[in-house]
PyMOL commands that place a pseudoatom at each C-alpha (Angstrom):
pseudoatom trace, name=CA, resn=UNK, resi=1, chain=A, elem=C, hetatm=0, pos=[120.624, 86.561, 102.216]
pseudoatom trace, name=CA, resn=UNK, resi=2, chain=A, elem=C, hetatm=0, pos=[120.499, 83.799, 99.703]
pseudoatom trace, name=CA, resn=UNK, resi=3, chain=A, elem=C, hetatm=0, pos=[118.164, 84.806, 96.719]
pseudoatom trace, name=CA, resn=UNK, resi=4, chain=A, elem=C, hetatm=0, pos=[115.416, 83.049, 97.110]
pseudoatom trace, name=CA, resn=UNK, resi=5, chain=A, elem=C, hetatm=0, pos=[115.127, 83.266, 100.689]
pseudoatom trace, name=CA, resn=UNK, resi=6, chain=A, elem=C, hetatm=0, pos=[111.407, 84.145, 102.320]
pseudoatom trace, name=CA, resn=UNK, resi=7, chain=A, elem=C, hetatm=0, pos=[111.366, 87.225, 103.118]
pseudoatom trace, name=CA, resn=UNK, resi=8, chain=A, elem=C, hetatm=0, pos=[113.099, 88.571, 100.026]
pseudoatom trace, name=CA, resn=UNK, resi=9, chain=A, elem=C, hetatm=0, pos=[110.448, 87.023, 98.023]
pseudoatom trace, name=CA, resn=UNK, resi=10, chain=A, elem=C, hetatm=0, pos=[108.097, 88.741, 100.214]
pseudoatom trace, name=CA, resn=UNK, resi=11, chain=A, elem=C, hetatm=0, pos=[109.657, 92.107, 99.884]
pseudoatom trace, name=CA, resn=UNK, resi=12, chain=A, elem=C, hetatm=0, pos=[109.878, 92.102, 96.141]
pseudoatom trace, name=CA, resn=UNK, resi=13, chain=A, elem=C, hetatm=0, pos=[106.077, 90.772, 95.679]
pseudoatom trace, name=CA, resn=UNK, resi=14, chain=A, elem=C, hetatm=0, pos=[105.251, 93.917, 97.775]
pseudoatom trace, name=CA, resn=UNK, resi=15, chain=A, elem=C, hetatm=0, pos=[107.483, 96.499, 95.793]
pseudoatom trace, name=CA, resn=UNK, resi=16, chain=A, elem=C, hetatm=0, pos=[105.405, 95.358, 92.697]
pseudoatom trace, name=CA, resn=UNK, resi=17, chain=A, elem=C, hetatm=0, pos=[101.966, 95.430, 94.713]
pseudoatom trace, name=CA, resn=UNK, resi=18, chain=A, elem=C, hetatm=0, pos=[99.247, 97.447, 93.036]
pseudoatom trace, name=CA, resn=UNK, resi=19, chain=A, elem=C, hetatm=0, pos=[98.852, 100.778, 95.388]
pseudoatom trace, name=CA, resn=UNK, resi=20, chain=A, elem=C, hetatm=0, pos=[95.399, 101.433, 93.497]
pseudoatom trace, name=CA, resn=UNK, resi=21, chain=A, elem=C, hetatm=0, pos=[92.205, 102.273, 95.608]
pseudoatom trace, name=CA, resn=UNK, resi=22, chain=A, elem=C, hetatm=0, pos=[90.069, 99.360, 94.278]
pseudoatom trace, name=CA, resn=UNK, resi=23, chain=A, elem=C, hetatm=0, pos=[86.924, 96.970, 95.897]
pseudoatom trace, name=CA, resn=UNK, resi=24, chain=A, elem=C, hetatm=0, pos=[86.428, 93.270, 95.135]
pseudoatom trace, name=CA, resn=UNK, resi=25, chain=A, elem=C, hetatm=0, pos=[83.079, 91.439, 96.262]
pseudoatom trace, name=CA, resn=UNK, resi=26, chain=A, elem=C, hetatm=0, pos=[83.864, 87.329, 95.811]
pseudoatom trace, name=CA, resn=UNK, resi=27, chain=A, elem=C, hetatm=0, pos=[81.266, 84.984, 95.003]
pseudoatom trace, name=CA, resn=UNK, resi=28, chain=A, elem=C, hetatm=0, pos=[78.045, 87.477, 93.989]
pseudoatom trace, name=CA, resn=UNK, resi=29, chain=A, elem=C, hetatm=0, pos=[75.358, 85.316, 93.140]
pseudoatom trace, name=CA, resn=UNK, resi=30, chain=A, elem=C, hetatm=0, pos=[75.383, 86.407, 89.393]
pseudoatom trace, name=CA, resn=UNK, resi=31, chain=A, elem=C, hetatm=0, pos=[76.960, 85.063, 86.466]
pseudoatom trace, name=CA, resn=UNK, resi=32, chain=A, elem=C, hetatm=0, pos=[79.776, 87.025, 84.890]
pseudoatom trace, name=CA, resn=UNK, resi=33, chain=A, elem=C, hetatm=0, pos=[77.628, 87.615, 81.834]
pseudoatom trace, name=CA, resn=UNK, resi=34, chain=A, elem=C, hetatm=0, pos=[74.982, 89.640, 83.811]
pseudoatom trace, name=CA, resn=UNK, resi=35, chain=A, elem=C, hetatm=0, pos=[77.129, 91.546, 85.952]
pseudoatom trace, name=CA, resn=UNK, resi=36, chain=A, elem=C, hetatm=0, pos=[79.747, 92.390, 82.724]
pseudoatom trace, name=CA, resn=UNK, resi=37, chain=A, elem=C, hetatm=0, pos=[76.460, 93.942, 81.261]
pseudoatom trace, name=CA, resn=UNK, resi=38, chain=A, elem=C, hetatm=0, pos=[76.353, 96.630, 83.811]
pseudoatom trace, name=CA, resn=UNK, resi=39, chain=A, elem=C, hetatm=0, pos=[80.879, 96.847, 84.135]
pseudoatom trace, name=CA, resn=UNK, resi=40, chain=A, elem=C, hetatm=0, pos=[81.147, 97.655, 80.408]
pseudoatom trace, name=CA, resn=UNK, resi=41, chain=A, elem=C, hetatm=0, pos=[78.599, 100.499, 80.610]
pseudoatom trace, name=CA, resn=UNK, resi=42, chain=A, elem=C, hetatm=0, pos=[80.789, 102.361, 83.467]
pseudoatom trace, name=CA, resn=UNK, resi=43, chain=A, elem=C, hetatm=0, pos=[84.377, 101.204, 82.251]
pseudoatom trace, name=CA, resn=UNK, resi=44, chain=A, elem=C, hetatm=0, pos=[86.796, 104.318, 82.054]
pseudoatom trace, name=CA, resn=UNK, resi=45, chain=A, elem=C, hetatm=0, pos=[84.141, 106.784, 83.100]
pseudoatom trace, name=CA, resn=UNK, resi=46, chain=A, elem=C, hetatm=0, pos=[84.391, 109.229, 86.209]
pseudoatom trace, name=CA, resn=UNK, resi=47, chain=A, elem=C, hetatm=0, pos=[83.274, 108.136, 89.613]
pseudoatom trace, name=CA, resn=UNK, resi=48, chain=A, elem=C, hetatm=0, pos=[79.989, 110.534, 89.319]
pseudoatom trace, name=CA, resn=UNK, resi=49, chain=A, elem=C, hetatm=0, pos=[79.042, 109.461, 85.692]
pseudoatom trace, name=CA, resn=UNK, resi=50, chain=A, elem=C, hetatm=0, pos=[79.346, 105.741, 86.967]
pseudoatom trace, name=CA, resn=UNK, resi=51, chain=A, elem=C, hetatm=0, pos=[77.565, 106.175, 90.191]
pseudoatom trace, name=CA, resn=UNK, resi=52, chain=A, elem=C, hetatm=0, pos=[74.714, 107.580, 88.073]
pseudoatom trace, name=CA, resn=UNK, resi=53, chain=A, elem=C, hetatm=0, pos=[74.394, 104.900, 85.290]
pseudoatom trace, name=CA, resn=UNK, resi=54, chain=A, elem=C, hetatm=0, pos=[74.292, 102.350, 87.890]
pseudoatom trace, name=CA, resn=UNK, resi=55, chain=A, elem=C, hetatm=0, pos=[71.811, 104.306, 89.809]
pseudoatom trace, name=CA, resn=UNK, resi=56, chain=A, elem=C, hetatm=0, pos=[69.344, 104.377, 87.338]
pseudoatom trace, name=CA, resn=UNK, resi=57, chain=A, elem=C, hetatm=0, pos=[69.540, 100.710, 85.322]
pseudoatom trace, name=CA, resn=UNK, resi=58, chain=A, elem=C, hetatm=0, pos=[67.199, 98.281, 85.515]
pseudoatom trace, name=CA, resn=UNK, resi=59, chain=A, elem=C, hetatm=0, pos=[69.499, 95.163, 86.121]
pseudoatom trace, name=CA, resn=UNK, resi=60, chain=A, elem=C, hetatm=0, pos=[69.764, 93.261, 89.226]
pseudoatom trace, name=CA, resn=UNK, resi=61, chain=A, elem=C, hetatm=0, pos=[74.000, 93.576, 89.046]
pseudoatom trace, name=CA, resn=UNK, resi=62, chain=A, elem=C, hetatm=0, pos=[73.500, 97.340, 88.636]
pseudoatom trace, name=CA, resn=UNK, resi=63, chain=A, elem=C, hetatm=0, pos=[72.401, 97.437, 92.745]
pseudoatom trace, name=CA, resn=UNK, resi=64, chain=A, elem=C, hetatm=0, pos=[75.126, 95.178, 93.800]
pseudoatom trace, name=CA, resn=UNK, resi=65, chain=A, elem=C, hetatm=0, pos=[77.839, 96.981, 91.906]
pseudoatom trace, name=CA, resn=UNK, resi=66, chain=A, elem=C, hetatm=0, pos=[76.624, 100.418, 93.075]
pseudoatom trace, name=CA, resn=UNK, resi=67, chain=A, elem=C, hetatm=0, pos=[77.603, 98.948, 96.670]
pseudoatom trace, name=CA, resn=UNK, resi=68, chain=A, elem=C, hetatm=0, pos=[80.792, 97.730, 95.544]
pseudoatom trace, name=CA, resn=UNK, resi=69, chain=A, elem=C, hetatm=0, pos=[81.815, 101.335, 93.724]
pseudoatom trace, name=CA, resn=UNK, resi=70, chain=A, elem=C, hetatm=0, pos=[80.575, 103.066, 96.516]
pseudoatom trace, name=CA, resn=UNK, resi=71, chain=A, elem=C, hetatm=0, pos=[82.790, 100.587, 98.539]
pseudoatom trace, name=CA, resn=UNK, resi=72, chain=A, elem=C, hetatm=0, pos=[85.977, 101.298, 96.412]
pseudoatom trace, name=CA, resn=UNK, resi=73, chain=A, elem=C, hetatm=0, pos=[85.214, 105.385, 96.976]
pseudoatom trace, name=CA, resn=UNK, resi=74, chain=A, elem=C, hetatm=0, pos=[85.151, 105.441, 100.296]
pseudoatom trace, name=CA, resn=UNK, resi=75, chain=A, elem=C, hetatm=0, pos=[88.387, 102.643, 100.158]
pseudoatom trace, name=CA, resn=UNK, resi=76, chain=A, elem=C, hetatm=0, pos=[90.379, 105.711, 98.042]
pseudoatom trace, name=CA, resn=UNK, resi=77, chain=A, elem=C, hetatm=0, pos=[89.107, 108.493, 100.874]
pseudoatom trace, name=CA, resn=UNK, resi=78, chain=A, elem=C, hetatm=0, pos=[89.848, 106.792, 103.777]
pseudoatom trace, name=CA, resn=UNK, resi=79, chain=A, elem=C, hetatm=0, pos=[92.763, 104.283, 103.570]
pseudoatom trace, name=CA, resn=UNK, resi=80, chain=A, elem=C, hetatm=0, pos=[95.133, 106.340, 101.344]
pseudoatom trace, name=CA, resn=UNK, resi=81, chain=A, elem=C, hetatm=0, pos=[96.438, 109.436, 103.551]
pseudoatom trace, name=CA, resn=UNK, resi=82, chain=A, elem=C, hetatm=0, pos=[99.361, 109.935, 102.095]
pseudoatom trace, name=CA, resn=UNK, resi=83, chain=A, elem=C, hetatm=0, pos=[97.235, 110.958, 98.333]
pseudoatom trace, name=CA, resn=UNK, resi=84, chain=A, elem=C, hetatm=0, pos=[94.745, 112.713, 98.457]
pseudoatom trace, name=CA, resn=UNK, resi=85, chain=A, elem=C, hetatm=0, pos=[92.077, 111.608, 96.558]
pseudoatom trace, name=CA, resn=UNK, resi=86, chain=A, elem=C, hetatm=0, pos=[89.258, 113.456, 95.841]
pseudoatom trace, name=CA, resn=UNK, resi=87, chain=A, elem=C, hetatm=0, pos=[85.800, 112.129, 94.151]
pseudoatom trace, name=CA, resn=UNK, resi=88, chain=A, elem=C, hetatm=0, pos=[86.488, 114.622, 91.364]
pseudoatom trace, name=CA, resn=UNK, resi=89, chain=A, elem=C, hetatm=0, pos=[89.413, 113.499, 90.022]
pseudoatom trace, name=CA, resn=UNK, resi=90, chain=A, elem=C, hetatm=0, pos=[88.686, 109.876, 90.268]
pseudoatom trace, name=CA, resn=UNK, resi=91, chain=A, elem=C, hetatm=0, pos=[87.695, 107.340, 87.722]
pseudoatom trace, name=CA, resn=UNK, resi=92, chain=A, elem=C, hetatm=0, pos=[87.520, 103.657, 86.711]
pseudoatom trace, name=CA, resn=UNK, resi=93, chain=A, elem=C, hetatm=0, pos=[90.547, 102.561, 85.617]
pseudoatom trace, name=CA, resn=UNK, resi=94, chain=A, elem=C, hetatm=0, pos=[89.606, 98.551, 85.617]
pseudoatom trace, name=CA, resn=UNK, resi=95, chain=A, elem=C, hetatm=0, pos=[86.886, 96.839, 86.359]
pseudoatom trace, name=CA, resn=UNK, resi=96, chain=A, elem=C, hetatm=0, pos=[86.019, 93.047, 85.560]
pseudoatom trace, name=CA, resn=UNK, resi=97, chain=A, elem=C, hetatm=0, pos=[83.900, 90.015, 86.676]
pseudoatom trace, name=CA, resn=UNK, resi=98, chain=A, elem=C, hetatm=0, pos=[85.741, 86.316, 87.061]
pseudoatom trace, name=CA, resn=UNK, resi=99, chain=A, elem=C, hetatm=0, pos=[84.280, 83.373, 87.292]
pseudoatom trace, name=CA, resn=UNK, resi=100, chain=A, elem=C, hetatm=0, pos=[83.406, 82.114, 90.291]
pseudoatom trace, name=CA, resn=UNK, resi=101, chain=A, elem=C, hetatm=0, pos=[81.897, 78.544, 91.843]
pseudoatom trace, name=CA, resn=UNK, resi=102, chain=A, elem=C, hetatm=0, pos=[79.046, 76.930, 90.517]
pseudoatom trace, name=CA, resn=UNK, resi=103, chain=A, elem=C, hetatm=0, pos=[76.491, 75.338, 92.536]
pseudoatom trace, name=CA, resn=UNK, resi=104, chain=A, elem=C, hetatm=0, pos=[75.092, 72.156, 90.818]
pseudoatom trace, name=CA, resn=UNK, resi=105, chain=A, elem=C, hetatm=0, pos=[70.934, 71.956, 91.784]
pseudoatom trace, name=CA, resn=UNK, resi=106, chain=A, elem=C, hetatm=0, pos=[69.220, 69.162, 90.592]
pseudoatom trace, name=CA, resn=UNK, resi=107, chain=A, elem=C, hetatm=0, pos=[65.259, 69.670, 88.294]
pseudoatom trace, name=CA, resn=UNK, resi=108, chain=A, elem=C, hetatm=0, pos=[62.983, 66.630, 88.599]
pseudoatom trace, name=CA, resn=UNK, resi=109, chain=A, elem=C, hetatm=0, pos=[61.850, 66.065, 84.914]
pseudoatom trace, name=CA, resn=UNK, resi=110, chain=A, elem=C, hetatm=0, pos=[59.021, 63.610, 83.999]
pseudoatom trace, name=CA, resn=UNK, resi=111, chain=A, elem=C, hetatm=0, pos=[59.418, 59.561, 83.347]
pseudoatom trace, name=CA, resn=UNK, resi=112, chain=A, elem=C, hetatm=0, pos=[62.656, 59.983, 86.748]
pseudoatom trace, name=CA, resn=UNK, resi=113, chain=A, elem=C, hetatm=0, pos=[64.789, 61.989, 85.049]
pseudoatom trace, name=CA, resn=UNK, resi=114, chain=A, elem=C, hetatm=0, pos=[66.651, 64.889, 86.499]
pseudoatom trace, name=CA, resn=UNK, resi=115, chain=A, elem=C, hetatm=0, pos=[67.950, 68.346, 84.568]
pseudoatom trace, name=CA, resn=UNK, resi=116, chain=A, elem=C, hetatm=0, pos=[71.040, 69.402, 86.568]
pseudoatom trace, name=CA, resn=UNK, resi=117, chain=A, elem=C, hetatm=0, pos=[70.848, 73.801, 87.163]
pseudoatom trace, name=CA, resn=UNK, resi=118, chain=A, elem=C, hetatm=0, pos=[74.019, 75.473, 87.346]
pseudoatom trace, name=CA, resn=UNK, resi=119, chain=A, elem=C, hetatm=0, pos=[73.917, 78.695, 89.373]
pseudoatom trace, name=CA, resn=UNK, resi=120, chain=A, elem=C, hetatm=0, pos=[76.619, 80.540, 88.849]
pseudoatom trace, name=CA, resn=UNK, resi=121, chain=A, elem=C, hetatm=0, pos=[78.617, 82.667, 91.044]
pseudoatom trace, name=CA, resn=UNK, resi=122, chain=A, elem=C, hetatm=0, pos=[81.366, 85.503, 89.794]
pseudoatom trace, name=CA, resn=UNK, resi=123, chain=A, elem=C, hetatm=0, pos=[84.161, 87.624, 91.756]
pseudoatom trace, name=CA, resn=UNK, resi=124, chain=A, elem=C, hetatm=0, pos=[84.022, 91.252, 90.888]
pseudoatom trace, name=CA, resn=UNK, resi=125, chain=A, elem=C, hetatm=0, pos=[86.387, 94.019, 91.287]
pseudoatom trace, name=CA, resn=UNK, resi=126, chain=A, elem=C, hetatm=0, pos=[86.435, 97.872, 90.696]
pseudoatom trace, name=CA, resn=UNK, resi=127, chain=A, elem=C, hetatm=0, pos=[90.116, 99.469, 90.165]
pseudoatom trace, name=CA, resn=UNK, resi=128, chain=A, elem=C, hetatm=0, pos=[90.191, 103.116, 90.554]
pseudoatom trace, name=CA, resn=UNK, resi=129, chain=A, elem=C, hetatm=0, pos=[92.826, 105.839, 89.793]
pseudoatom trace, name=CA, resn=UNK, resi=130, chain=A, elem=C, hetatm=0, pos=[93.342, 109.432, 89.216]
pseudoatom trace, name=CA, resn=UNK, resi=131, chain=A, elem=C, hetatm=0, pos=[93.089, 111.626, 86.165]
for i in range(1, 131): cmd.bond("trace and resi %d" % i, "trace and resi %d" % (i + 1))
show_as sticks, trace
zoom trace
């Protein structure tokens, strides 16, 4: 086949796919400031030692990330036969927030003037792996 022909790009973009279990939550109503608060706390610790930080901070991202971890555990149990991956031997490998939309609101401020509020949204994603 010529070289740059469909389905060969197709087959070498999925030879170089990353075969990681991992979770991603898009457009969390949190800035990426907030929720890297709570991802730099669990970076590179085991699954347990994460699940329990989150568990017990006060932060509103802490709740939504415990979701998305618990998410990305039960992605490595169930849709990865062929390794078997157990909750002892995993940990965080990655984990980062990206920037997401922002929704533009509009604050009525005296004399007719307007403040604009940005509420920010962020993607998140959890990459596990194996010791």
């Amino acid at each position: 086949m010529a070289k740059g022909h469909r389905s060969q790009i197709k087959q070498e973009r999925n030879e170089n796919k990353d075969t990681r279990p991992s979770a991603k939550l898009s457009y969390a109503r949190m800035s990426v400031q907030k929720a890297c608060f709570v991802l730099d706390a669990i970076r590179g610790k085991d699954v347990t030692t994460a699940l329990a930080i989150v568990s017990y901070s006060p932060r509103y991202a802490s709740k939504v990330i415990e979701k998305l971890l618990k998410s990305a555990i039960a992605n490595a149990e169930n849709n990865y036969p062929d390794k078997d991956y157990s909750m002892d031997n995993l940990y965080i490998a990655e984990c980062y927030a990206n920037k997401g939309p922002t929704m533009k609101r509009i604050r009525p401020r005296a004399q007719g003037r307007a403040y604009r509020i940005e509420k920010r949204m962020s993607h998140i994603t959890i990459v596990l792996d194996e010791k």
